[in-house]
C-alpha positions as CSV (number, residue, x, y, z in Angstrom):
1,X,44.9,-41.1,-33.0
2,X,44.0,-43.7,-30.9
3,X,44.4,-43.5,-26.5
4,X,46.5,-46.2,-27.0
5,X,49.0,-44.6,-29.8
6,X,48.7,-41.3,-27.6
7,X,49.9,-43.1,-24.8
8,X,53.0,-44.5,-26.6
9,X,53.5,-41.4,-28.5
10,X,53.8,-39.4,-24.8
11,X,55.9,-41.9,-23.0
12,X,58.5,-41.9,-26.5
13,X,58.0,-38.0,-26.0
14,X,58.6,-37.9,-22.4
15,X,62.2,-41.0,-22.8
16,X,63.5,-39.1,-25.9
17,X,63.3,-35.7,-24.5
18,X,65.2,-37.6,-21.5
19,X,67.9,-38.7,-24.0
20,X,68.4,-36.1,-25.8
21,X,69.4,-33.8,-23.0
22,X,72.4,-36.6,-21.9
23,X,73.1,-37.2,-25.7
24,X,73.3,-34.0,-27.6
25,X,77.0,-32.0,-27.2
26,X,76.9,-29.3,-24.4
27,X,76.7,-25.8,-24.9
28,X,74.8,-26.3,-28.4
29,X,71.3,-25.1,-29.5
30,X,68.3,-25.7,-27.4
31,X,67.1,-28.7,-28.5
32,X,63.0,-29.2,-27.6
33,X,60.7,-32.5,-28.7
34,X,57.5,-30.4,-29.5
35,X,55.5,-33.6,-30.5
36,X,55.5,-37.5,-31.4
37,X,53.1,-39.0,-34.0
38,X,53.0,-42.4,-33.6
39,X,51.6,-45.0,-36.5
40,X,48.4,-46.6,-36.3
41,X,50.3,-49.7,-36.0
42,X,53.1,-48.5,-33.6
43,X,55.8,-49.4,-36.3
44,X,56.8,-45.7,-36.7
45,X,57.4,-42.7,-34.9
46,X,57.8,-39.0,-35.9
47,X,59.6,-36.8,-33.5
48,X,59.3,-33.5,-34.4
49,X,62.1,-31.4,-32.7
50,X,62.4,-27.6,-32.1
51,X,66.0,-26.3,-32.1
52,X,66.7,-23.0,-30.7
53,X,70.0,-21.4,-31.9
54,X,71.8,-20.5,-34.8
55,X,71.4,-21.5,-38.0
56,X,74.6,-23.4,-38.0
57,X,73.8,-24.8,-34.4
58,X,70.7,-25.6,-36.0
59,X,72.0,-27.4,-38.8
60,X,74.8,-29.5,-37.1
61,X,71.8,-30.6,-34.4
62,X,69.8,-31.4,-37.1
63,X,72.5,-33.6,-38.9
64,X,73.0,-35.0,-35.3
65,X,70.2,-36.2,-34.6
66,X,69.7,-38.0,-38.2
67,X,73.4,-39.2,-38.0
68,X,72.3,-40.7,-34.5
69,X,68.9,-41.9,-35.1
70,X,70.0,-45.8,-34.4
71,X,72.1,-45.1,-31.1
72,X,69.3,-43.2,-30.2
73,X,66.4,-46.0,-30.2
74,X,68.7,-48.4,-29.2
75,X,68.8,-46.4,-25.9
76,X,65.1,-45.6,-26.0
77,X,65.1,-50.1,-26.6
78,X,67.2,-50.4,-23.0
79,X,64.8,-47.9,-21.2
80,X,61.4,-49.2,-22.3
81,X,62.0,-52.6,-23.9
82,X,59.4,-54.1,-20.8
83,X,56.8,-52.2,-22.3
84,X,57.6,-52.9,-26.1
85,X,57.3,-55.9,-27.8
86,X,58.7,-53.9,-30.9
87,X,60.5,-50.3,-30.3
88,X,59.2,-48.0,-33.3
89,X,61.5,-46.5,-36.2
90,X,62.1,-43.3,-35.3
91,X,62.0,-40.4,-38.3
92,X,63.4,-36.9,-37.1
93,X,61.9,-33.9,-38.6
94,X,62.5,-30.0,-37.7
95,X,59.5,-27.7,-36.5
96,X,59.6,-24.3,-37.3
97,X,56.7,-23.2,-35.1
98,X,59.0,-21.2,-32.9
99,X,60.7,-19.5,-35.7
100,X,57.4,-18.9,-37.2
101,X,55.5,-17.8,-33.9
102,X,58.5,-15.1,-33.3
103,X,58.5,-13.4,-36.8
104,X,54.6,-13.2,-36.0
105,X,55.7,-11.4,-32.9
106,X,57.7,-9.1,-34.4
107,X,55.1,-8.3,-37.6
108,X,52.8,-7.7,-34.3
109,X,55.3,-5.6,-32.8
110,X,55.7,-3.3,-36.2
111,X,51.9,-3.0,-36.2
112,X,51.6,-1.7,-32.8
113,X,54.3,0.7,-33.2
114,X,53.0,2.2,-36.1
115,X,49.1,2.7,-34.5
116,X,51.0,4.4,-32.1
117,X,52.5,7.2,-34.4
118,X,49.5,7.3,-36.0
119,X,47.6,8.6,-33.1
């Protein structure tokens, strides 16, 4: 990427994760942007989210968030439409890396338990 998509792709991190925290129903999952891939042409952005909770919880943010994707960037338009002649099409998508990083734990966990015995 570009500095210039970088820089967009930080500053839609840095508003949506602003957003999110007024928007999203209280007492529901943790809901965490990890990251924002911004096109080439700044017509599109990715926001990949991390959402900490039960499946269900998980699920219904999920659903949330796709249900609410045009409130959404019409609030992210009101916040930064000064620095935007266009505000990019956002595209919600779910990252796992926290699910995945804690069942490594755990495998890591097992492993270290079992040297243990064995000595």
């Amino acid at each position: 990427m570009s500095i210039r998509t970088d820089r967009v792709a930080s500053l839609l991190q840095q508003e949506l994760g602003a957003i999110l925290q007024k928007e999203l129903p209280r007492g529901g999952p943790i809901v965490t942007i990890v990251e924002v891939k911004v096109t080439g042409d700044l017509s599109i952005a990715r926001v990949y989210v991390s959402i900490i909770g039960s499946e269900k919880q998980q699920e219904k943010a999920m659903a949330f968030l796709l249900d609410e994707t045009k409130s959404i960037r019409m609030i992210l338009s009101s916040k930064i439409r000064h620095q935007f002649r266009r505000i990019p099409e956002l595209e919600f998508h779910e990252d796992h890396l926290y699910e995945r990083a804690n069942r490594i734990e755990q495998l890591l966990n097992e492993v270290r338990k079992g040297s243990v015995k064995d000595s």
